[in-house]
N, C-alpha and C positions, 0 to 999 in steps of 0.2 A: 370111600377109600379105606374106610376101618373095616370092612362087613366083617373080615374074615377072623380077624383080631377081636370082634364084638362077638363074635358067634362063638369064638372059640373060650374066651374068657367068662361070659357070659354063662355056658355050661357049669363050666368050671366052679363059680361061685354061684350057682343054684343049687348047687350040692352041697354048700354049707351054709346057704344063707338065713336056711330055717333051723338051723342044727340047737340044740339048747346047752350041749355043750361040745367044744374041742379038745381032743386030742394032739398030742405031739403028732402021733403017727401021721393022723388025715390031715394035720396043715402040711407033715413033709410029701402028701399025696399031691394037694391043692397045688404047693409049689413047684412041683415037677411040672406039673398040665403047665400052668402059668408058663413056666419055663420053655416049654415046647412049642407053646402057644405065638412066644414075643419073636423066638428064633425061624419059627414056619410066616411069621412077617417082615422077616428079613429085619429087624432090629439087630443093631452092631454086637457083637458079642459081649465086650467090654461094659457096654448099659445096659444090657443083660442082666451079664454077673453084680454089676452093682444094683440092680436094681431086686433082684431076687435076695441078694444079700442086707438089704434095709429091710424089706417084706419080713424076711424069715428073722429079724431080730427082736420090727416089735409086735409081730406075730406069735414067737414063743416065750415073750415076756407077759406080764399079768396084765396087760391092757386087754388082752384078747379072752387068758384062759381063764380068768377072773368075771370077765364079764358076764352081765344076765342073759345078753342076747351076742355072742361072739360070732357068730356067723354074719349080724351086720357089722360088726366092728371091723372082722377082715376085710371085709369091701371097703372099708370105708378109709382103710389103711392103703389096700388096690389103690385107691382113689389118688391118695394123698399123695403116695407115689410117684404116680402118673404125673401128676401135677409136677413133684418136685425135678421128675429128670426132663420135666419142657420147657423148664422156667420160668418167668413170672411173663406177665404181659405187657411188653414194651410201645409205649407210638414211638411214628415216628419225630426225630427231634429236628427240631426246624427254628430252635432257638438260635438266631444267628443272624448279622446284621443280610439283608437280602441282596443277592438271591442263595437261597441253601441251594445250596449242588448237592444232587443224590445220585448217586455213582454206581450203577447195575453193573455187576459182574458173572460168569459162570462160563460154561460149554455152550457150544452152537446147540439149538434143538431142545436147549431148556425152557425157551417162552421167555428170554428177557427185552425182544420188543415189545409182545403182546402186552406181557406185565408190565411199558415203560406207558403204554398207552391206557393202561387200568388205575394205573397209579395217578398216573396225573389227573384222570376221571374221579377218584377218589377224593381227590385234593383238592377239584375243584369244587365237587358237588357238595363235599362234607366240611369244608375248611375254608370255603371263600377266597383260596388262594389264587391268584392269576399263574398259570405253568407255561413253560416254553420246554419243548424236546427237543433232542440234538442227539442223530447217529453219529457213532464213532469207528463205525462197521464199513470200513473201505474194500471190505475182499467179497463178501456174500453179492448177489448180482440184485441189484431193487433191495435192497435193504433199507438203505433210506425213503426211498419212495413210500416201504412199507410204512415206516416210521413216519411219513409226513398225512399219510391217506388216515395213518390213526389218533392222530392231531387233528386232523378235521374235525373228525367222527365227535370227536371228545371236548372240541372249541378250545386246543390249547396252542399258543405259539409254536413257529417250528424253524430251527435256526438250517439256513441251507448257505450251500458251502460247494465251493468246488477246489477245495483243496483238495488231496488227500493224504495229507497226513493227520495222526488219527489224535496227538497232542495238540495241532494246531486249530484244528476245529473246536477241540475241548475248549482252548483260553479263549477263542474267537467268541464261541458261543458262550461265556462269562459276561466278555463284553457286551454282548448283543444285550444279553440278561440283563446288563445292567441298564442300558442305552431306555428300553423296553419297560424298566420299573416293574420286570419279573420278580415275582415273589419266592420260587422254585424252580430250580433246572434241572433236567433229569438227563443223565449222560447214557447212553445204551451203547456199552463199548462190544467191539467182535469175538466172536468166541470160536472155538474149535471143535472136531470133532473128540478129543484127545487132549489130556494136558500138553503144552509142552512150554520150553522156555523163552520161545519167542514171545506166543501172548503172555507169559507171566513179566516179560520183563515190558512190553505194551503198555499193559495195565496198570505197573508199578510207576511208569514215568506219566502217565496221565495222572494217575490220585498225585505224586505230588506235585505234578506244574497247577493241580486247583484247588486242591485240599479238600475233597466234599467233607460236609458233615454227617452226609448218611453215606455209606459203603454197603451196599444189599447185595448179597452172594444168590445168586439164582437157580436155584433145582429141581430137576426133573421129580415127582414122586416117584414116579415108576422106575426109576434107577437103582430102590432096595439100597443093600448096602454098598453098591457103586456110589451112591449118596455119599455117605458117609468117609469115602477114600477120596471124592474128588469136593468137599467138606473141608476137608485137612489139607490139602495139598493151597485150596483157596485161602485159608485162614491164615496159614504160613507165611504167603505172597504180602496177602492186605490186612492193615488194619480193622477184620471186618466188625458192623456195627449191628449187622439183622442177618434174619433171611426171607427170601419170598418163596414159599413152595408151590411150584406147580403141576396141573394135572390132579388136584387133589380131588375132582370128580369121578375118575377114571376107577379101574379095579386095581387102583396100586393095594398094598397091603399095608400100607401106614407105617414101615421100619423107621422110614426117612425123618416123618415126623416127632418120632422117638429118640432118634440120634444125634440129629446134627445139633442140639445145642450142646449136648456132652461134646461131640468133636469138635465143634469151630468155638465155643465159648459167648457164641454170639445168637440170641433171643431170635425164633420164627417170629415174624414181623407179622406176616401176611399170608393166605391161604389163595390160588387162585383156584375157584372153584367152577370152572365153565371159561366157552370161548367168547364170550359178548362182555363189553366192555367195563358191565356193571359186576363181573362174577370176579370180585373179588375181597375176602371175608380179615378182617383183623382176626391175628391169630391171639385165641383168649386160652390157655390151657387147662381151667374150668372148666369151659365149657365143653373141651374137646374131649375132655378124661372121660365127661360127662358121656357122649357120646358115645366113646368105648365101650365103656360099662352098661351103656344100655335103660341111663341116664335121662336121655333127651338132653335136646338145649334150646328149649322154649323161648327161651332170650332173642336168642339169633332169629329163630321162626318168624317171632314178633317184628323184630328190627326188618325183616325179611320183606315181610307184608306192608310195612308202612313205607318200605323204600321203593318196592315193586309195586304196589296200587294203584293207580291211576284218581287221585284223592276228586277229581271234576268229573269224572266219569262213573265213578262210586254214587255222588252224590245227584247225578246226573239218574241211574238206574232208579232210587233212594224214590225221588218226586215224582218216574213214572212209577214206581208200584203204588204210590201215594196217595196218587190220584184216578188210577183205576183203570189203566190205558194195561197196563199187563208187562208179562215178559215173553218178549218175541227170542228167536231164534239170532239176531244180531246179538242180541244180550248175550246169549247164553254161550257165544263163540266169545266175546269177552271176557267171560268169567275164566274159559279154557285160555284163552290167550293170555290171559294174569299167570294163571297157575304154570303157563310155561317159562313166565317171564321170572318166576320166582323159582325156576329150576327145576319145575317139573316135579310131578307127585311123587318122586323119588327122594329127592333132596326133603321135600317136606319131612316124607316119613319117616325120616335120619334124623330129624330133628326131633320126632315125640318121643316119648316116656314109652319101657315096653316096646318099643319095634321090634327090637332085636330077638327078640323070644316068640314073635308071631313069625310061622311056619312060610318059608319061602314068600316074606312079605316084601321082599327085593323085586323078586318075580314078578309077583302079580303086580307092582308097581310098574316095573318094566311094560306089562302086556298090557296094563291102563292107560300110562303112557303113551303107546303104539295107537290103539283106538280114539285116545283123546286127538292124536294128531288125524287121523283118518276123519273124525266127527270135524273137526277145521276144515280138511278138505272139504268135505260133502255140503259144507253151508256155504262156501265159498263158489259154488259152482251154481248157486241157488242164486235168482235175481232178488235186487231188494224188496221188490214185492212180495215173494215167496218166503223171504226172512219172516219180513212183518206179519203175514199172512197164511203159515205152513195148512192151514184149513184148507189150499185150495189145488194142495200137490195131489195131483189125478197120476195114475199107473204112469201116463204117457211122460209127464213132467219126472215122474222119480225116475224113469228109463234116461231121460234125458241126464240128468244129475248123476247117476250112478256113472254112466260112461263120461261124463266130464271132471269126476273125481278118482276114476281108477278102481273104483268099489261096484260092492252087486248091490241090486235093487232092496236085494235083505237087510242090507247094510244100512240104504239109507231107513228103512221102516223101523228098524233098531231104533235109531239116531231120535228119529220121531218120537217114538214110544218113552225113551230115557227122557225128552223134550217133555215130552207132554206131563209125567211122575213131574219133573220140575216144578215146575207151572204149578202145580196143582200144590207143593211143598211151600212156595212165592207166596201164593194164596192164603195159608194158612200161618207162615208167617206172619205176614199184613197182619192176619187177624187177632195178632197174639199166640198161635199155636207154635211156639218154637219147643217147645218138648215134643211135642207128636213130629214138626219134622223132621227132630234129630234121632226120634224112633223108625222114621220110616225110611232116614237113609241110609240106619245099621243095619235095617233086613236087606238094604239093596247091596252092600259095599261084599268085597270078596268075603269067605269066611275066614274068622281069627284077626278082622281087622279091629271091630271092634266088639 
């Protein structure tokens, strides 16, 4: 979501980052770019101006021009910045006798089923809480059905209703909550293409026939500073408590993330980062400044890995390399199918230190991306003998595989080849050589990766 905000910022303080000493003139350089930088990502004007106006205060005070090294001190001011206009990092609060109502709000087409369905997956997997959902969405056509199929998915209660009125389902589903020894209710009320004062007066008379304790405003990323107008317009209406932003995978430009705690007054809660049930990130704004600036947030990476790993099947690969049996081609479609469950080599690389400054490393992630999923195919269309066994794929068998994956014959001997450098990297691990195979996977990886 940030690339273009990290790229752009990123220049900008490599041009002072080594400098041994500053100038008035070149910080009021630095600050224009900056300036150009936050408004080409659609950041609100108003947090803009105040935020170029904090920069440029203790930028041309002696914190900076005093300094031995000022070039990192203005980053590090960037930094502090960033931070200060996201606000701090809020959970949610759930101090409350049970069940907490948490009370999703926004426009149609923001993601606040998806996100009603994430959250509660959150809740349960990170917080032991028992969740029940309840749409309040009487106009969209399956709206609830959507809502109940993502309750499945997720193993959280689902209150059904054939009322329709969109208050009475709300207190009904309290009760049920309570009947149920629900710990959390999550309300997923209707939303519009457009503000207007029907759904605000809707939504006004549902928060107080139940009173949640959580009020989460729901927006699109990619709405730029539309965010931040239909931000305000929400803030007005409700008592709001958070936000949940969505789409923050996509190529928004991060304004949103920037804004809306200045406009609504109320802490980004939550990040959804992808369409599957686990893609969604507490929003920390450390770590996110982090990101901008080209940072890394190692944190998350980690948290990333140990949530996405499959910890029995890890240890599972662990005792066949152990013992001497090897690494087959089923393994090594596992390794790919981790790395997509963790969001794909993209998402990873958003996370390390220095991404931002290697040369269309978005890119080349994309086009690895692309093959990783094509290498999925190709093993996929291979029988499990052939997994176990790729020693025994003859011309006729890769002809065969190639047309059952969509790919050419080149494609699969590629797949092979990368297989086989594996294998050989597996090997040498076992044996203690993990420098030589972090040597041998820098010569293979794009260049400028590492």
């Amino acid at each position: 979501m940030f690339q273009n905000l990290s790229d752009r910022l990123g220049q900008v303080l490599d041009g002072v980052r080594g400098k041994g000493r500053l100038t008035e003139d070149n910080i009021k350089d630095s600050l224009r770019e900056i300036r150009m930088a936050l408004l080409e990502a659609d950041v609100a004007l108003p947090v803009v101006k105040d935020f170029i106006g904090e920069v440029r205060e203790r930028a041309l005070g002696a914190e900076v021009l005093k300094s031995l090294t000022p070039g990192q001190v203005l980053v590090k001011i960037v930094h502090d910045e960033l931070v200060r206009i996201m606000g701090k990092a809020e959970p949610l609060n759930l101090r409350t006798q049970p069940p907490a109502v948490i009370l999703l709000a926004g426009l149609q087409g923001a993601g606040k089923t998806t996100s009603a369905g994430k959250l509660a997956r959150h809740l349960i997997t990170k917080q032991s809480k028992k969740v029940m959902l309840a749409s309040l969405d009487v106009y969209r056509p399956a709206a609830m059905e959507q809502l109940r199929q993502l309750a499945g998915q997720v193993e959280a209660n689902f209150h059904a209703t054939e009322s329709r009125d969109p208050v009475e389902i709300a207190t009904s589903a309290v009760d049920a909550a309570k009947r149920q020894f629900v710990d959390v209710l999550i309300l997923d009320t209707a939303g519009r293409l457009a503000i207007d004062e029907a759904m605000m007066d809707e939504v006004r008379r549902i928060h107080a026939a139940v009173n949640p304790i959580e009020t989460l405003f729901v927006v699109d990323a990619m709405t730029g500073q539309d965010a931040a107008n239909t931000a305000r317009a929400f803030g007005e209406a409700l008592p709001l408590t958070g936000v949940i932003l969505t789409k923050a995978d996509g190529d928004a430009r991060g304004g949103a993330a920037l804004s809306v705690r200045r406009i609504t007054g109320a802490p980004v809660k939550f990040l959804g980062v992808g369409e599957k049930s686990a893609a969604l990130e507490a929003f920390d704004p450390q770590r996110v400044a982090g990101r901008i600036l080209g940072m890394g947030d190692v944190v998350s990476l980690v948290e990333s890995v140990q949530e996405q790993t499959d910890q029995a099947t890890a240890e599972k690969l662990a005792k066949k390399l152990k013992s001497g049996k090897g690494f087959d081609l089923a393994d090594f479609r596992e390794q790919l199918a981790q790395m997509q469950r963790m969001g794909g080599l993209e998402s990873l690389l958003d996370k390390l230190p220095g991404m931002n400054r290697v040369p269309n490393a978005g890119e080349q992630a994309q086009r690895a991306a692309k093959e990783f999923r094509r290498q999925m195919a190709i093993i996929d269309s291979m029988t499990p003998a052939e997994r176990r066994r790729p020693d025994v794929l003859n011309g006729s068998r890769k002809r065969r595989i190639a047309a059952g994956s969509g790919t050419q014959v080149q494609d699969v001997n590629r797949l092979l080849k990368q297989f086989t450098q594996m294998s050989k990297m597996m090997k040498k691990m076992q044996k203690g050589g993990l420098k030589k195979m972090l040597r041998g996977l820098g010569g293979r990886m794009p260049p400028g990766m590492f």
